[in-house]
C-alpha positions in Angstrom: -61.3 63.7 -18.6 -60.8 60.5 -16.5 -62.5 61.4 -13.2 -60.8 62.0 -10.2 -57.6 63.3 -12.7 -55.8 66.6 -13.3 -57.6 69.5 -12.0 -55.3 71.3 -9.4 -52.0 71.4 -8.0 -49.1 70.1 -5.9 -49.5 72.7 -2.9 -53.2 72.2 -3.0 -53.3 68.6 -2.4 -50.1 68.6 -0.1 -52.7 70.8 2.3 -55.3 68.2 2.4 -53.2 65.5 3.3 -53.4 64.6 7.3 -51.3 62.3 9.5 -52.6 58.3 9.3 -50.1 56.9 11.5 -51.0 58.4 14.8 -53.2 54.9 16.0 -50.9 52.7 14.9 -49.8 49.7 17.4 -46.1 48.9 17.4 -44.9 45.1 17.9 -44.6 44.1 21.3 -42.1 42.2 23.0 -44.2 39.5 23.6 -44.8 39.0 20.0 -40.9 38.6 19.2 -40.8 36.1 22.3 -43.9 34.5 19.7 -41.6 34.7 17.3 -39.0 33.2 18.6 -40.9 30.5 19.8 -42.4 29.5 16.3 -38.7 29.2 15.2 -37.8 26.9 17.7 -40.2 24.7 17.1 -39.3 24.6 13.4 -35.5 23.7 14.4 -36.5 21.1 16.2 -38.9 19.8 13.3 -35.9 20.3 10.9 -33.7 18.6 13.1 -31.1 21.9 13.4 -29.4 22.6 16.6 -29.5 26.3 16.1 -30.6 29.0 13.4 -28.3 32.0 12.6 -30.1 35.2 12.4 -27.7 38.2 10.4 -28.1 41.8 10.5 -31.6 43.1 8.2 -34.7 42.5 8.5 -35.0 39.0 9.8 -32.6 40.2 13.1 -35.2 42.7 13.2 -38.3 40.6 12.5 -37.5 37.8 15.5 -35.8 40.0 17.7 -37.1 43.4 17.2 -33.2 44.8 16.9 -32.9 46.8 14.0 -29.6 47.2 12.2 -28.6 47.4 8.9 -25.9 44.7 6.9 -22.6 45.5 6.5 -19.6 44.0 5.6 -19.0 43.8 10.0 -21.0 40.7 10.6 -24.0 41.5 13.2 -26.1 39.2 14.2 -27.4 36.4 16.3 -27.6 32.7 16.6 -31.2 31.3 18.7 -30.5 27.4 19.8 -33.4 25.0 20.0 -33.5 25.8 23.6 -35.1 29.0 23.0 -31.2 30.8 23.7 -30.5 34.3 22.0 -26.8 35.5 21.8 -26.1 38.2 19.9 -22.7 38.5 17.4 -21.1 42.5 17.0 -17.9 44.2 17.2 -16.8 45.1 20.2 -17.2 49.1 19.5 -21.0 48.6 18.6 -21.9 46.7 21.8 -23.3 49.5 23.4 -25.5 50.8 20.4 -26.7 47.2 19.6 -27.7 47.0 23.1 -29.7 50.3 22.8 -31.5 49.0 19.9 -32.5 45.5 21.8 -36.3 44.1 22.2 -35.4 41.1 23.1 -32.2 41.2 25.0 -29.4 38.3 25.3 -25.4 38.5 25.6 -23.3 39.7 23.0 -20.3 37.9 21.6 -18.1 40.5 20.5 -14.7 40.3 18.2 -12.2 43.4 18.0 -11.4 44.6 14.5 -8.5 42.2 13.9 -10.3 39.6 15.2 -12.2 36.6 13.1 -16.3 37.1 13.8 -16.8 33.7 11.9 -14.1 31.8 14.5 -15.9 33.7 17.3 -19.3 32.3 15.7 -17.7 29.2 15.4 -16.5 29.1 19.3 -20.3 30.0 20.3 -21.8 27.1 18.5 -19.1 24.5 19.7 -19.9 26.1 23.1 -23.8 25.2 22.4 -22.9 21.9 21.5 -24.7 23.2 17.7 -24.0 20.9 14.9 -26.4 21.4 12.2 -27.2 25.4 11.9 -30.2 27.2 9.7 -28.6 30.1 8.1 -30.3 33.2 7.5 -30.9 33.7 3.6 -29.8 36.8 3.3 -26.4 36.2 4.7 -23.7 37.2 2.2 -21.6 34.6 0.5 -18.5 35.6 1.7 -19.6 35.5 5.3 -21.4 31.7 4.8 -17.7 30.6 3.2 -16.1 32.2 6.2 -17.9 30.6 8.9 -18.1 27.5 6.9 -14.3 27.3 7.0 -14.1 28.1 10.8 -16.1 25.4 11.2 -15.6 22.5 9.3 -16.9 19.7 11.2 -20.8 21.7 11.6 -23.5 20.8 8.8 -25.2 24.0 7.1 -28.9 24.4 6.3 -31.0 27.2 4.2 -32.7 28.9 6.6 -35.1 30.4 4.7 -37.1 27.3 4.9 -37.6 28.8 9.1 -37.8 32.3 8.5 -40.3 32.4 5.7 -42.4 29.7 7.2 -42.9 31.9 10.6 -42.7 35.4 8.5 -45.6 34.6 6.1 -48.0 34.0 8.5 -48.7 37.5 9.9 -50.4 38.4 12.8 -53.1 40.9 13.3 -50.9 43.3 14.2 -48.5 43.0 11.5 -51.6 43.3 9.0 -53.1 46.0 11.1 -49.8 48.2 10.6 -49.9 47.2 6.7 -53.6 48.0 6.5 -52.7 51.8 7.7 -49.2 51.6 5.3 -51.6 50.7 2.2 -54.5 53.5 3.1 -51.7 55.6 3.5 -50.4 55.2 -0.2 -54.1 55.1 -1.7 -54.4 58.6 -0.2 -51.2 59.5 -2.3 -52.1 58.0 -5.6 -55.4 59.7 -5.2 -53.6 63.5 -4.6 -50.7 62.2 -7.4 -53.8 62.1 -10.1 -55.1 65.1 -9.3 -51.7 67.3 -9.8 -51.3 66.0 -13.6 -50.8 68.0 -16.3 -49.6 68.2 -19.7 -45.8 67.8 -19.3 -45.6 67.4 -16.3 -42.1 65.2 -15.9 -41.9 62.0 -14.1 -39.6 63.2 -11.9 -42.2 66.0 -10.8 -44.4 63.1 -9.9 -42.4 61.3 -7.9 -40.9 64.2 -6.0 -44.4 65.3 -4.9 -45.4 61.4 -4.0 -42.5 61.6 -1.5 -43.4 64.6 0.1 -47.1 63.4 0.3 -45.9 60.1 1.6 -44.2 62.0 4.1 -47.3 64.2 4.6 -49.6 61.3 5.8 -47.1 60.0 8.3 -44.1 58.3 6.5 -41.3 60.2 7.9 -38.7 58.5 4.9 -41.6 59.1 2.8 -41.7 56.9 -0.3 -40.2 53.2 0.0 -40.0 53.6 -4.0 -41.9 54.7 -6.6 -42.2 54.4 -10.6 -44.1 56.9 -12.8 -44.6 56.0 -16.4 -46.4 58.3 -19.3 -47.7 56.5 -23.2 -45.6 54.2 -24.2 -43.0 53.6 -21.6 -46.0 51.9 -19.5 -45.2 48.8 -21.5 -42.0 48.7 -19.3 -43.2 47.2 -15.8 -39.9 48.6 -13.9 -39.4 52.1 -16.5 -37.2 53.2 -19.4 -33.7 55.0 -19.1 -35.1 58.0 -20.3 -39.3 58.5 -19.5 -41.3 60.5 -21.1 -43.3 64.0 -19.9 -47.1 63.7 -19.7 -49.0 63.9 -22.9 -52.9 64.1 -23.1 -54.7 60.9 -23.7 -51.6 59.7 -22.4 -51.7 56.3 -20.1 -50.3 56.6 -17.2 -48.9 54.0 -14.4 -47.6 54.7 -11.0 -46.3 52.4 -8.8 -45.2 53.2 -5.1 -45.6 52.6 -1.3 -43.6 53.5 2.2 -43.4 51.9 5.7 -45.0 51.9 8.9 -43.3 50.8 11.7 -40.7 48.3 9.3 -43.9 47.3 7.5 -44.2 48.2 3.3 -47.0 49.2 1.4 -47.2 48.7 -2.5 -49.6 49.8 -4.7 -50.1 50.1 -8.4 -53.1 52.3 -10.6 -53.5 52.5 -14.1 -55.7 55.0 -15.6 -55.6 57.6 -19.0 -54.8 61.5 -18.4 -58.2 62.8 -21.1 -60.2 60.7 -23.2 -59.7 56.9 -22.8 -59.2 55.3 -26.3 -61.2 51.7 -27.2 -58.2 49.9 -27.2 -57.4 51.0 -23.2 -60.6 50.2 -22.8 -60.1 46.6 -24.0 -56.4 46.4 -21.8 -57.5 48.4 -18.8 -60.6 45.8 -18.8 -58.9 42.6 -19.1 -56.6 43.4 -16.4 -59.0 43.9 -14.1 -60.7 40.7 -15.4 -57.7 38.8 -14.8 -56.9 40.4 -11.0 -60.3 39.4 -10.1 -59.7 36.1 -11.4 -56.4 35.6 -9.7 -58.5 36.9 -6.5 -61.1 34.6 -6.9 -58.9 31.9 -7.1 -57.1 32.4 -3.8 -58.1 30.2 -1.1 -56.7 28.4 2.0 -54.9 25.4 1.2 -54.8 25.8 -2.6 -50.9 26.0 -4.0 -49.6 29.5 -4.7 -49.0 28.7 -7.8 -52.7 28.2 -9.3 -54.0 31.7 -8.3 -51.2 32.4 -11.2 -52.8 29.8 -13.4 -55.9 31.9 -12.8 -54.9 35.0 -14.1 -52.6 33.6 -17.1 -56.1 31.2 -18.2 -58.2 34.3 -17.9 -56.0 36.7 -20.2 -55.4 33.4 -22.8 -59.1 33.2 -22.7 -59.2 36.9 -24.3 -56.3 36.3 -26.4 -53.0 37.7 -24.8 -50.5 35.4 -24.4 -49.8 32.6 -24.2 -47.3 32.0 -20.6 -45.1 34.7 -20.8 -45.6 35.6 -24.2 -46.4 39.6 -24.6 -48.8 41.4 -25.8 -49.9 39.6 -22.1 -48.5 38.9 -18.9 -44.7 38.4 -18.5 -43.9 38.7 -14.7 -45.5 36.7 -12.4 -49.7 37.6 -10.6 -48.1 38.4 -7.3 -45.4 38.7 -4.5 -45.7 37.9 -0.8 -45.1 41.1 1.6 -44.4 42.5 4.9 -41.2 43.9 6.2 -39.6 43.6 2.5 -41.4 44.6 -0.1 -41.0 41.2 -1.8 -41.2 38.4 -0.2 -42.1 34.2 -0.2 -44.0 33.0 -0.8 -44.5 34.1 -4.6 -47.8 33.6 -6.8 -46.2 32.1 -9.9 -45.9 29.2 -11.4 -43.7 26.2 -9.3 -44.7 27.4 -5.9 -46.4 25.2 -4.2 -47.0 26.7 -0.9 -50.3 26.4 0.2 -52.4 29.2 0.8 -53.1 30.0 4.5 -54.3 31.9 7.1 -52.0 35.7 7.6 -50.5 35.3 3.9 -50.3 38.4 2.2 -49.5 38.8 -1.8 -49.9 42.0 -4.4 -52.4 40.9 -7.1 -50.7 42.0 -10.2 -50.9 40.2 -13.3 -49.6 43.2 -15.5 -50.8 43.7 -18.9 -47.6 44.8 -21.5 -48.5 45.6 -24.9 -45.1 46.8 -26.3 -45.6 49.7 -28.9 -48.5 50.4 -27.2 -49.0 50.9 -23.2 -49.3 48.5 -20.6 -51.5 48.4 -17.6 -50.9 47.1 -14.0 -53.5 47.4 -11.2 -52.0 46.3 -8.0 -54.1 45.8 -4.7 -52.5 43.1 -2.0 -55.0 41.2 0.0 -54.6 38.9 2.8 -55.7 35.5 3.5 -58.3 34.8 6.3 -60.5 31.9 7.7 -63.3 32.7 5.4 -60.5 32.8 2.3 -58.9 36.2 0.6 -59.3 39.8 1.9 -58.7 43.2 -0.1 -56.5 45.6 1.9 -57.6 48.2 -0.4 -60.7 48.6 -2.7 -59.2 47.4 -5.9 -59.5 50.1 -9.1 -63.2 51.0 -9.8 -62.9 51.3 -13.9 -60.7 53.6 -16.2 -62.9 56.2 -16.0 -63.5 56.7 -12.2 -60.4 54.7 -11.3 -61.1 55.9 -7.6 -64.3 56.0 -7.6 -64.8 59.3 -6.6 -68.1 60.4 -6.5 -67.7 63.7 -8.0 
């Protein structure tokens, strides 16, 4: 039996598990004033009068005000001045202003009223002609407030907001460190509670509780349990399979601290570890270590993808996206969403710098088979890439628990 798998039960480990969050440092204002600042200056290297911030979590990322997207436009617009007004109906006033870090005036519209002309009115009255728009604004809303301001010129904004959000602060990668330990602790209790047919859904109901046992009060951001076969799928079948001996077995999951995600991935056999999972499980961690390797400052994202692809073409999987081999992309940037730019993969040619953080997962799908993804995230740092947590120790001791 795989080491550190099976063995005892869902109450059992549920006991063990302890609070982690309890030392964990919350953003301060003065890192949202930081913030703010950062985004100002790229305005005015962009040449925009203003950026407009909507509702999710780029509100809450520069301004520390949390509230969810709707179809009500919430939001704010910061000029190149360093000015912060803020963009609600006129019956959430008070609650956005109870959920403020960093405080300005609100522009509100009634329910009849046109939040887009109001928008419009509040950039003429800035003297803004060329706006950064948040990304993640809905379509309808961008047509809207393009209309009710015709004569204004429109830019992406992500081109701001990922430039300043990538680079995170020791903070922000402190309160991700304590995330990620978080849902090691969990994978390592999930192993221990398996069982022949056991369901999936059995899984994942006690990874929620014991998310919510070591401090995450929503408990699991997400989570994917896969059994045999349906391991081959990176994102799951319709209709998964119960727990088999010899089985392989992939789960996938994190939570979130203080707006900040965690997102971790082992790979490992329930009994006796077959030659050919030996020869998979082995190459993917050849090929994470490569893509690891590979990563430092001021190299393009896109060749710590090149890394891992050359390595598993080098033992015959593949080619590109050709399967049995890798057929999503080595890695995704993180922080307050779970995926986020900059991406390892091929065509992005961001250069690697100092407070990036990316999963390392160059997934190994062998359809009619199993697959195998072992997913750790590092971080880069002056002295080049980081591991926020041990990476998997080999498919017999995946944990590498000593006894």
């Amino acid at each position: 039996m795989t080491r550190g798998v099976g063995g005892s039960d869902a109450k059992t480990e549920l006991a063990k598990l302890k609070n982690m969050t309890e030392q964990i440092q919350p953003i301060k204002l003065q890192e949202y004033q930081q913030r703010i600042a950062k985004a100002v200056t790229k305005l005015k290297q962009l040449a925009c009068d203003a950026m407009y911030i909507h509702a999710g979590t780029n509100l809450s990322y520069f301004t520390g005000t949390n509230w969810y997207p709707s179809e009500r436009m919430v939001g704010a617009i910061l000029t190149i001045d360093g000015n912060l007004e803020y963009i609600a109906p006129y019956f959430e006033v008070a609650t956005l202003q109870g959920f403020m870090c960093v405080n300005g005036p609100v522009n509100a519209w009634q329910e009849h009223e046109s939040p887009y002309v109001l928008l419009a009115d509040c950039m003429q009255r800035q003297n803004v002609k060329t706006v950064a728009v948040d990304e993640n604004l809905p379509y309808f809303m961008f047509d809207a407030i393009r209309k009710a301001s015709p004569a204004s010129l429109f830019e992406n904004g992500q081109v701001i907001t990922q430039h300043v959000r990538c680079r995170k602060s020791i903070t922000e990668i402190a309160l991700m460190q304590t995330a990620k330990n978080m849902t090691l602790e969990v994978h390592k209790a999930a192993a221990k509670i398996l069982r022949v047919g056991i369901t999936t859904e059995e899984v994942c109901a006690f990874i929620h509780q014991a998310h919510q046992q070591v401090g995450a009060p929503k408990g699991s951001y997400f989570c994917i349990v896969l059994f045999g076969e349906d391991t081959a799928y990176p994102h799951g079948v319709k209709h998964p399979k119960p727990l088999a001996d010899n089985d392989m077995v992939l789960i996938d999951t994190g939570c979130e601290v203080a707006h900040y995600i965690s997102d971790i991935t082992r790979s490992y056999v329930f009994g006796q570890a077959t030659e050919r999972h030996r020869e998979i499980w082995q190459a993917e961690k050849s090929a994470q270590e490569a893509a690891f390797a590979a990563a430092q400052l001021g190299i393009p994202c896109e060749q710590v993808d090149a890394a891992a692809r050359q390595q598993l073409a080098a033992l015959g999987f593949g080619p590109d996206y050709e399967t049995p081999g890798l057929p999503h992309r080595t890695g995704h940037g993180i922080g307050m969403n779970i995926h986020e730019g900059p991406y390892l993969v091929r065509g992005d040619k961001t250069p690697l710098d100092v407070g990036m953080c990316f999963s390392n997962e160059p997934m190994l799908c062998v359809p009619g088979e199993f697959g195998v993804r072992l997913e750790d995230h590092f971080y880069m740092t002056e002295q080049g890439p980081k591991w926020f947590t041990e990476p998997s120790h080999s498919i017999d001791n995946p944990f590498n628990q000593m006894s």
